[in-house]
MARKOL-477650 format. One line per field, with one value per residue: residue in three letters; x, y, z of N, C-alpha, C in turn. Coordinates in Angstrom, 3 decimals. Each point is the difference from the previous one (the first is absolute). Layout:
MARKOL-477650
code	ala; ...
nxx	X; ...
nyy	Y; ...
nzz	Z; ...
caxx	X; ...
cayy	Y; ...
cazz	Z; ...
cxx	X; ...
cyy	Y; ...
czz	Z; ...
END
This chain:
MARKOL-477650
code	unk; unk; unk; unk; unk; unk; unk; unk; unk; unk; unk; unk; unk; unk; unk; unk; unk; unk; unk; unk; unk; unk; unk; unk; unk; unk; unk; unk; unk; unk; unk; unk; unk; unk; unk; unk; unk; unk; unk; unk; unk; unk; unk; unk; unk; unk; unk; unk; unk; unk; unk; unk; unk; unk; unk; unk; unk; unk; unk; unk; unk; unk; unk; unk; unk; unk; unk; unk; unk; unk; unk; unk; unk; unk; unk; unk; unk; unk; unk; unk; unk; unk; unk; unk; unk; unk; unk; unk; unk; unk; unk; unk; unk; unk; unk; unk; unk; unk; unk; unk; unk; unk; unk; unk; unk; unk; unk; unk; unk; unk; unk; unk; unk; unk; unk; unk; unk; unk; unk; unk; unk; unk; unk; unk; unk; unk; unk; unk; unk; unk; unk; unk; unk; unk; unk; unk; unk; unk; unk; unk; unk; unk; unk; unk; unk; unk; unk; unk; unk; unk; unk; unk
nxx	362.517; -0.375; -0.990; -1.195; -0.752; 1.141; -0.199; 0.977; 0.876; 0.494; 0.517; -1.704; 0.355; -1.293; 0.035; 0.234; 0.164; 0.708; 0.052; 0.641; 0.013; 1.053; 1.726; -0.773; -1.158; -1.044; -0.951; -1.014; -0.949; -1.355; -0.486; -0.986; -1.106; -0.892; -1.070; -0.804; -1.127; -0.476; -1.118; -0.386; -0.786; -0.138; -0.789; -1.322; -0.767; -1.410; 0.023; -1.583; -0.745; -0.382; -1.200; -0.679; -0.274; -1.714; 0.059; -1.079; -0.313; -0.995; -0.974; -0.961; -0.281; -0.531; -1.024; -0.953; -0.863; -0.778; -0.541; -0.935; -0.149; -1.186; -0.815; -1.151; -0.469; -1.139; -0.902; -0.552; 1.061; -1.023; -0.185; 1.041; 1.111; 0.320; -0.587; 0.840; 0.052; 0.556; 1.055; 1.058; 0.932; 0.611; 1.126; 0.782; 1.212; 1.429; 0.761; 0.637; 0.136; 0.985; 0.264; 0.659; 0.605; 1.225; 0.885; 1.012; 0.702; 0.634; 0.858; 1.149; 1.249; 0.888; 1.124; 0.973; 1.386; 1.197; 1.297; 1.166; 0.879; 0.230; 0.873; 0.120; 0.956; 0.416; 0.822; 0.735; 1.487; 0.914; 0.200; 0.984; 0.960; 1.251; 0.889; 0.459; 0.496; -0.145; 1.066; 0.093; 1.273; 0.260; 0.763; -0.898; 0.241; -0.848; -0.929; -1.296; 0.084; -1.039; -0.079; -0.669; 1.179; -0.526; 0.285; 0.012
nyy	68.732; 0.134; 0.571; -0.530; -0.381; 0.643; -1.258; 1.144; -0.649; -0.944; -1.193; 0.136; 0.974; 0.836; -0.516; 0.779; -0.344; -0.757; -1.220; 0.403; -1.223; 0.363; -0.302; -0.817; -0.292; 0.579; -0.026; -0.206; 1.110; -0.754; 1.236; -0.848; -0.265; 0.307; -0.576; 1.048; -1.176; 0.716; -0.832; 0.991; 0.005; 0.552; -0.840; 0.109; -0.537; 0.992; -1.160; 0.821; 0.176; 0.718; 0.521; -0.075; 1.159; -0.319; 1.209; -0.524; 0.661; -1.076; -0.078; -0.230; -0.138; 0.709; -0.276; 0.839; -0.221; 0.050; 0.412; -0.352; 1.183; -0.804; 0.833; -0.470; 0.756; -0.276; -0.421; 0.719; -0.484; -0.654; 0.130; -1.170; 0.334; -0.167; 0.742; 0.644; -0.843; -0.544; 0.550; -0.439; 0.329; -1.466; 0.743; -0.960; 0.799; -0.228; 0.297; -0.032; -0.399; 0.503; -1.300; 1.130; -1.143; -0.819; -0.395; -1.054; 0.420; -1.185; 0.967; -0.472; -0.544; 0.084; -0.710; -0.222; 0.334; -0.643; 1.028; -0.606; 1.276; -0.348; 1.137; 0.587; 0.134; 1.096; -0.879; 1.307; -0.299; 0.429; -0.393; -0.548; 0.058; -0.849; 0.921; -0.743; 1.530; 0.302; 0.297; 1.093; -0.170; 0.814; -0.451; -0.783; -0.717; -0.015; -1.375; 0.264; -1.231; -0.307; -0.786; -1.470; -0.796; -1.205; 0.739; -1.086
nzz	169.507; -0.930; 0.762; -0.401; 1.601; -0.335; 0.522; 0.584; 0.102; 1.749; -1.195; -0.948; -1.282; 1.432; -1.382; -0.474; -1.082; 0.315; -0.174; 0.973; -1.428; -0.913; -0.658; -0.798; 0.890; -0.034; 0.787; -1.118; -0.216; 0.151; -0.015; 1.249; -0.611; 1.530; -0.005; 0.775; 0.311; 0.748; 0.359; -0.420; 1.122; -0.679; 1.126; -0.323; -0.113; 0.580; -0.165; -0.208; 0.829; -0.561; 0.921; -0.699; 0.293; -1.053; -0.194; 0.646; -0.841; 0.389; -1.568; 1.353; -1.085; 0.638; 0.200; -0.463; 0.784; -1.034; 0.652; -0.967; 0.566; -0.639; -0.283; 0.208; -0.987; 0.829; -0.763; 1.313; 0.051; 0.317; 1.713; 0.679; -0.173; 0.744; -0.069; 0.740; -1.034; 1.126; -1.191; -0.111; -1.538; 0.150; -0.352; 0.144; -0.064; -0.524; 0.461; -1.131; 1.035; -0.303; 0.140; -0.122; -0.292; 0.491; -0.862; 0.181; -0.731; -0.530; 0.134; 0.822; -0.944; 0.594; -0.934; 0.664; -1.159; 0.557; -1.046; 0.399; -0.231; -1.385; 0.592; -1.373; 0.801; -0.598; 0.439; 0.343; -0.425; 1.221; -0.722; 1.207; -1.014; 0.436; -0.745; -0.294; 0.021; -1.345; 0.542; -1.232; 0.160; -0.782; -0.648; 0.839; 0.055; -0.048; 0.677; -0.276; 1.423; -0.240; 1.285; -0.930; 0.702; -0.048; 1.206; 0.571
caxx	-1.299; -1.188; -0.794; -0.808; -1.435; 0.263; 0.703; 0.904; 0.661; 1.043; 1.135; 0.266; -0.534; -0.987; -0.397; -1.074; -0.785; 0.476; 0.544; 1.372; 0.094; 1.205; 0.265; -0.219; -1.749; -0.931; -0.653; -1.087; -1.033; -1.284; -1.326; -1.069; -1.325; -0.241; -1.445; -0.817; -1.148; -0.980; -1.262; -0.376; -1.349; -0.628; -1.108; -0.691; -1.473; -0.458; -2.327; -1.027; -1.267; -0.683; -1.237; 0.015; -1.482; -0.224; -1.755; -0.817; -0.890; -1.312; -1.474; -0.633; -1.309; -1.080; -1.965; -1.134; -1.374; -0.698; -1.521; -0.519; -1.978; -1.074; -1.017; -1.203; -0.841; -0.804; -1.497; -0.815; -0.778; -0.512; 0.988; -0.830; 1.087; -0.432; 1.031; 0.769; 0.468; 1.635; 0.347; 1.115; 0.571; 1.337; 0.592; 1.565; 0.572; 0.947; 1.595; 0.909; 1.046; 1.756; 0.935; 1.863; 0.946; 1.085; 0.441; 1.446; 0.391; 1.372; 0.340; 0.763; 1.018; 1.359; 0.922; 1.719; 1.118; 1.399; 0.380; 1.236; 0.000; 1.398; 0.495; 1.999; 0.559; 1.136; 1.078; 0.685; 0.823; 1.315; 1.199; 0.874; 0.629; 0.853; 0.630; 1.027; 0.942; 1.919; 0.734; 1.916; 0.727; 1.218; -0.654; 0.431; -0.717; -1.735; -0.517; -1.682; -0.802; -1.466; -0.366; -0.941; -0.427; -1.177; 0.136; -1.553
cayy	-0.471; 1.161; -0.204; 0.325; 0.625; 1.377; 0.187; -0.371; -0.462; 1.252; 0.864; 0.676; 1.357; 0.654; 0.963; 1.090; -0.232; -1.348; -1.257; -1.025; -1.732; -0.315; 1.434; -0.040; -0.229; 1.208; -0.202; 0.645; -0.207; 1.366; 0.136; -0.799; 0.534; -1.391; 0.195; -1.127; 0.905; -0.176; 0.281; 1.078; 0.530; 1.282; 0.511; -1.092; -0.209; -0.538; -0.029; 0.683; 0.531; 1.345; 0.092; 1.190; -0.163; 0.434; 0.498; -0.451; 0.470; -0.564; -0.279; -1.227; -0.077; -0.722; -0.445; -0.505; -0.640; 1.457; -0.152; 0.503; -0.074; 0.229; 0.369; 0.460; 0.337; -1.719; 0.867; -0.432; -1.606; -0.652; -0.893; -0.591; 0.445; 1.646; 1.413; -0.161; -1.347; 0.368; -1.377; 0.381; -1.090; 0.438; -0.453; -0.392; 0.263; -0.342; 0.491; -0.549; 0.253; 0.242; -0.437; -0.265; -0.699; 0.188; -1.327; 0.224; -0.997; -0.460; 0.717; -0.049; -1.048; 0.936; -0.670; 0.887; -0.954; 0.400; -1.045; 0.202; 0.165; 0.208; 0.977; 0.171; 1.346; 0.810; 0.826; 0.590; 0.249; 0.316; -0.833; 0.679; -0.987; 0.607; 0.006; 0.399; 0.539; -0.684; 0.995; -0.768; 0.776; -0.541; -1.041; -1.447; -1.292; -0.236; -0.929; -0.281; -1.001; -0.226; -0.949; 0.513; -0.641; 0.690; -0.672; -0.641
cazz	-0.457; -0.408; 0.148; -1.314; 0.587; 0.514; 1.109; -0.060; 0.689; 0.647; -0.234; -1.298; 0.532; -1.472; -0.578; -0.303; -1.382; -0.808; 0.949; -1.340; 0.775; 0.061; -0.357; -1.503; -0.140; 0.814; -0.168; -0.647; 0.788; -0.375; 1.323; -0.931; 0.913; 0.725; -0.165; 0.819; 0.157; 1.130; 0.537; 0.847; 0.295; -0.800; 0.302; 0.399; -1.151; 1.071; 0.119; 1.208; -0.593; 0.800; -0.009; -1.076; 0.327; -0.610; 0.492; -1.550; 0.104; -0.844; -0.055; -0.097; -0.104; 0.935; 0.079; 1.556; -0.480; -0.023; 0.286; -1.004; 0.904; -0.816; 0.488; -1.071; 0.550; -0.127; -0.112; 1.189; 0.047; 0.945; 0.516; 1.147; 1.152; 0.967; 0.111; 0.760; 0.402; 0.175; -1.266; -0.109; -1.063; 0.008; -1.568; 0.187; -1.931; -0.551; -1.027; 0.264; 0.578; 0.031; 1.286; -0.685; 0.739; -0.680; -0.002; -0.585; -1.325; -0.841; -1.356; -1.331; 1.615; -0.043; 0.648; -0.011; 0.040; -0.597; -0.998; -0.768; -0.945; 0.054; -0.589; 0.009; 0.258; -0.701; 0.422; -0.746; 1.579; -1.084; 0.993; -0.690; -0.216; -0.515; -1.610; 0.277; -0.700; -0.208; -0.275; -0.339; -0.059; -1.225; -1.018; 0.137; -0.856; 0.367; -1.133; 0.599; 0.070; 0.649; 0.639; 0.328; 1.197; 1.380; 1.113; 1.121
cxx	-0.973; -1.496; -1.179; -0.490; 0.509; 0.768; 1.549; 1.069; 0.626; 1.064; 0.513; -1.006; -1.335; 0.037; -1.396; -0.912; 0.578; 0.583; 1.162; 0.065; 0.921; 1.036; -0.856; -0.914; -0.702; -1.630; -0.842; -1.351; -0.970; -1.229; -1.052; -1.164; -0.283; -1.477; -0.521; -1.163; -0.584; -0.957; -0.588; -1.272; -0.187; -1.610; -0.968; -1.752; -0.720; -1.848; -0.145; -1.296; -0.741; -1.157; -0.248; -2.000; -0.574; -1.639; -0.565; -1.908; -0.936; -0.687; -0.672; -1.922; -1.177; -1.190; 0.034; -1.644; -1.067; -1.404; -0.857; -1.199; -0.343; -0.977; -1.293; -1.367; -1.516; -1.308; -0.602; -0.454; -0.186; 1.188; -0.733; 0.636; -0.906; 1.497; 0.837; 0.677; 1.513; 0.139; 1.535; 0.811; 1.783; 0.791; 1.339; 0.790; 1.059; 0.981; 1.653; 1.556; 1.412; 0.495; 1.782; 0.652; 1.266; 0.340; 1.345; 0.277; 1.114; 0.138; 0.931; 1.308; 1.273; 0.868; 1.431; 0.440; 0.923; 0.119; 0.917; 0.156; 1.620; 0.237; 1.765; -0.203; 1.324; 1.184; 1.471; 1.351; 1.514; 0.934; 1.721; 1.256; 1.425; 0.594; 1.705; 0.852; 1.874; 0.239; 1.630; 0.694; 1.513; -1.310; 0.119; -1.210; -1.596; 0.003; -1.316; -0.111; -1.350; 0.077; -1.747; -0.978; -0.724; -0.068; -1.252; 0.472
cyy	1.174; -0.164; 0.205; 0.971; 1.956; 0.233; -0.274; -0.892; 0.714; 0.847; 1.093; 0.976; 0.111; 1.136; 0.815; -0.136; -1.372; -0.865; -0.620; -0.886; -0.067; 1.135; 0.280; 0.290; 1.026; -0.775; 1.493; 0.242; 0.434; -0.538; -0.650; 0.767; -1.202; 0.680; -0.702; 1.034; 0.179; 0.892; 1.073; 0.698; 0.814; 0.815; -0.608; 0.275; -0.417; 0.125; 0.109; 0.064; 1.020; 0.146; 1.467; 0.032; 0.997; 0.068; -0.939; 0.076; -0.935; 0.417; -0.656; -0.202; -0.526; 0.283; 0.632; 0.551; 1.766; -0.220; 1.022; 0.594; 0.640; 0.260; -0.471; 0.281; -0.646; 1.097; -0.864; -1.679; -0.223; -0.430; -0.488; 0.781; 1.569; 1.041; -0.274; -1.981; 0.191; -1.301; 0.366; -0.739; 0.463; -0.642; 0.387; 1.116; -0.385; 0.444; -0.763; 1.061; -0.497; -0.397; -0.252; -0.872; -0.042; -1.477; -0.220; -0.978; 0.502; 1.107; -0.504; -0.406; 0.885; -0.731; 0.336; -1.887; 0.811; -1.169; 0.617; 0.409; 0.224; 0.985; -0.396; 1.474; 0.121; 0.275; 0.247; -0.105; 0.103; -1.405; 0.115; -1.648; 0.393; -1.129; -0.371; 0.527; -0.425; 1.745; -0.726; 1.033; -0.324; -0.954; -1.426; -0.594; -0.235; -1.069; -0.149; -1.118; -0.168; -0.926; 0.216; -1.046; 1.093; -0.385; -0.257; -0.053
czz	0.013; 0.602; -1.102; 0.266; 0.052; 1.765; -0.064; 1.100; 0.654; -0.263; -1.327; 0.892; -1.204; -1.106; -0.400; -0.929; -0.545; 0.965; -1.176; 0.679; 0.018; -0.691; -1.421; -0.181; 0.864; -0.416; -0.011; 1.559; -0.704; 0.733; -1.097; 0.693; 0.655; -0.185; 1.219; 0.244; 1.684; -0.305; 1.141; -0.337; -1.049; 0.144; 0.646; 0.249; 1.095; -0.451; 0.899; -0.638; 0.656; -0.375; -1.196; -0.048; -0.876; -0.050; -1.615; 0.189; -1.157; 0.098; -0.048; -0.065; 1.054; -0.299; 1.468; -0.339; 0.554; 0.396; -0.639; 0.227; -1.652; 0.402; -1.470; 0.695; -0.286; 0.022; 0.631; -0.035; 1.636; 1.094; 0.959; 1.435; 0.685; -0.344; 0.981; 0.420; -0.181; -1.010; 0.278; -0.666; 0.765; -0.942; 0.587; -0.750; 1.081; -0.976; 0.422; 0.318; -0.484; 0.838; -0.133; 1.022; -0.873; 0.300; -0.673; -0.939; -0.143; -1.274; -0.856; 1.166; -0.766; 0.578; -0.393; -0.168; -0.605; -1.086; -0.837; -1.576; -0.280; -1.447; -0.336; 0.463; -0.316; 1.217; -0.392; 1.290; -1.559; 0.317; -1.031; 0.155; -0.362; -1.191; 0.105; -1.234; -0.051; -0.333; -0.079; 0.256; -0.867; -1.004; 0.256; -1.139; 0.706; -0.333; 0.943; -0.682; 0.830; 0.547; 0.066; 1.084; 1.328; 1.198; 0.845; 1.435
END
Protein backbone atom coordinates (compact mmCIF):
# COMPACT_ATOMS: atom_id res chain seq x y z
CA UNK A 1 0.00 0.00 0.00
CA UNK A 2 1.39 3.32 -1.15
CA UNK A 3 1.29 6.18 1.05
CA UNK A 4 -0.19 9.71 -0.80
CA UNK A 5 1.05 12.11 1.92
CA UNK A 6 5.25 11.36 0.78
CA UNK A 7 5.68 9.29 3.85
CA UNK A 8 7.02 6.11 3.31
CA UNK A 9 6.24 2.74 4.87
CA UNK A 10 8.51 0.41 6.98
CA UNK A 11 9.12 -1.69 4.58
CA UNK A 12 9.71 0.38 1.03
CA UNK A 13 12.59 2.38 0.74
CA UNK A 14 12.95 6.46 0.12
CA UNK A 15 13.52 7.78 -3.03
CA UNK A 16 15.22 10.85 -4.17
CA UNK A 17 13.28 12.73 -6.82
CA UNK A 18 10.12 10.31 -7.48
CA UNK A 19 7.73 7.95 -5.40
CA UNK A 20 6.83 4.91 -7.38
CA UNK A 21 3.28 3.68 -6.56
CA UNK A 22 3.73 0.84 -8.14
CA UNK A 23 6.03 -1.07 -11.01
CA UNK A 24 4.06 1.21 -13.93
CA UNK A 25 3.17 4.65 -12.38
CA UNK A 26 5.68 7.63 -10.77
CA UNK A 27 4.09 10.37 -9.54
CA UNK A 28 4.77 14.01 -10.90
CA UNK A 29 5.70 17.07 -8.30
CA UNK A 30 5.64 20.93 -8.50
CA UNK A 31 6.32 23.64 -5.99
CA UNK A 32 3.28 26.09 -5.44
CA UNK A 33 3.74 29.58 -3.82
CA UNK A 34 2.10 29.73 -0.22
CA UNK A 35 1.41 33.65 0.39
CA UNK A 36 0.99 34.92 3.75
CA UNK A 37 1.15 38.24 5.12
CA UNK A 38 2.37 39.69 8.83
CA UNK A 39 2.12 42.82 10.16
CA UNK A 40 5.20 44.66 11.28
CA UNK A 41 5.91 48.01 12.89
CA UNK A 42 7.48 50.11 10.17
CA UNK A 43 7.61 53.26 12.42
CA UNK A 44 5.67 55.50 14.21
CA UNK A 45 4.08 59.32 14.36
CA UNK A 46 4.31 61.26 17.59
CA UNK A 47 2.27 64.97 18.40
CA UNK A 48 3.71 67.65 20.53
CA UNK A 49 3.60 71.06 20.82
CA UNK A 50 6.34 73.44 21.44
CA UNK A 51 6.41 76.94 22.69
CA UNK A 52 7.81 79.07 19.55
CA UNK A 53 8.11 82.78 20.81
CA UNK A 54 7.90 85.94 18.80
CA UNK A 55 8.91 89.52 19.49
CA UNK A 56 5.88 91.79 18.16
CA UNK A 57 6.18 95.16 18.16
CA UNK A 58 2.62 97.81 18.02
CA UNK A 59 1.57 101.07 17.36
CA UNK A 60 -0.56 102.40 19.54
CA UNK A 61 -2.07 105.83 19.33
CA UNK A 62 -2.45 107.82 22.63
CA UNK A 63 -3.78 111.64 23.76
CA UNK A 64 -2.61 113.36 26.48
CA UNK A 65 -3.76 116.94 27.49
CA UNK A 66 -1.39 120.33 26.94
CA UNK A 67 -1.73 123.36 29.06
CA UNK A 68 -1.86 126.35 26.93
CA UNK A 69 -0.52 129.64 28.99
CA UNK A 70 -1.89 132.70 26.70
CA UNK A 71 -0.96 135.63 27.66
CA UNK A 72 -2.85 139.38 26.49
CA UNK A 73 -2.08 142.23 27.11
CA UNK A 74 -5.19 144.69 28.95
CA UNK A 75 -4.79 148.77 28.74
CA UNK A 76 -4.89 149.88 32.32
CA UNK A 77 -8.44 148.99 33.25
CA UNK A 78 -9.44 149.65 36.75
CA UNK A 79 -9.21 146.82 39.64
CA UNK A 80 -10.65 146.17 42.89
CA UNK A 81 -7.91 143.47 44.11
CA UNK A 82 -4.62 144.82 45.95
CA UNK A 83 -1.29 143.92 44.48
CA UNK A 84 0.13 141.21 46.15
CA UNK A 85 -3.57 138.97 46.57
CA UNK A 86 -2.44 135.27 46.69
CA UNK A 87 -5.06 133.89 43.50
CA UNK A 88 -3.95 130.46 42.55
CA UNK A 89 -5.75 128.48 39.22
CA UNK A 90 -5.21 124.64 39.27
CA UNK A 91 -5.78 122.71 36.02
CA UNK A 92 -5.63 118.80 36.17
CA UNK A 93 -3.79 117.49 32.45
CA UNK A 94 -3.94 113.99 31.80
CA UNK A 95 -2.48 111.47 29.24
CA UNK A 96 -3.17 108.17 28.31
CA UNK A 97 -1.18 105.47 29.24
CA UNK A 98 -0.25 101.77 27.42
CA UNK A 99 -1.25 99.16 29.60
CA UNK A 100 0.00 95.45 27.49
CA UNK A 101 -1.66 92.35 28.92
CA UNK A 102 -1.80 88.99 27.16
CA UNK A 103 -4.59 86.64 26.91
CA UNK A 104 -5.04 82.97 25.17
CA UNK A 105 -7.03 81.82 22.35
CA UNK A 106 -7.84 78.84 20.38
CA UNK A 107 -5.62 78.82 17.08
CA UNK A 108 -6.34 76.12 15.30
CA UNK A 109 -6.92 71.85 16.57
CA UNK A 110 -4.43 69.10 15.06
CA UNK A 111 -5.69 65.71 15.07
CA UNK A 112 -3.79 62.05 14.05
CA UNK A 113 -5.85 58.83 12.65
CA UNK A 114 -4.73 55.79 11.03
CA UNK A 115 -6.31 54.36 7.89
CA UNK A 116 -5.73 51.51 5.87
CA UNK A 117 -4.53 51.56 2.61
CA UNK A 118 -4.19 48.83 0.25
CA UNK A 119 -1.34 48.44 -2.20
CA UNK A 120 -0.62 45.19 -4.86
CA UNK A 121 2.85 44.48 -4.40
CA UNK A 122 4.92 42.63 -7.09
CA UNK A 123 6.38 39.40 -5.96
CA UNK A 124 8.80 37.41 -7.91
CA UNK A 125 10.12 33.45 -6.50
CA UNK A 126 11.34 30.43 -8.97
CA UNK A 127 9.55 27.39 -8.42
CA UNK A 128 10.41 24.18 -9.86
CA UNK A 129 8.33 20.99 -11.03
CA UNK A 130 9.11 17.79 -12.37
CA UNK A 131 8.40 16.41 -16.20
CA UNK A 132 8.45 13.19 -16.76
CA UNK A 133 10.85 12.10 -19.71
CA UNK A 134 10.45 8.74 -21.97
CA UNK A 135 13.72 7.67 -23.21
CA UNK A 136 13.68 4.44 -25.59
CA UNK A 137 15.90 2.28 -26.30
CA UNK A 138 15.71 -0.01 -29.75
CA UNK A 139 12.42 0.95 -31.42
CA UNK A 140 9.26 0.04 -29.37
CA UNK A 141 5.92 1.28 -30.20
CA UNK A 142 4.84 4.89 -28.08
CA UNK A 143 1.15 5.47 -27.71
CA UNK A 144 0.41 9.24 -25.40
CA UNK A 145 -2.68 8.95 -23.69
CA UNK A 146 -3.84 12.15 -21.40
CA UNK A 147 -5.72 11.31 -18.39
CA UNK A 148 -7.30 14.37 -17.89
CA UNK A 149 -8.85 13.34 -14.47
CA UNK A 150 -8.10 15.28 -11.48
CA UNK A 151 -7.34 14.20 -8.19
CA UNK A 152 -9.11 15.81 -4.66
Amino acid sequence: MSNIFGFLDDDKEELHEKEVVDDNKMLLHQEELDISKDRVETGEVTLSKEIVEEHKSVSVPVTHEEVVIKRRVIDHELSDTPVGAEETIHIPVSEERVEVGKHTVVTGEISAFKREVEETKQVEETLRREEARVNTTGDPNIVNEEDVSTFE
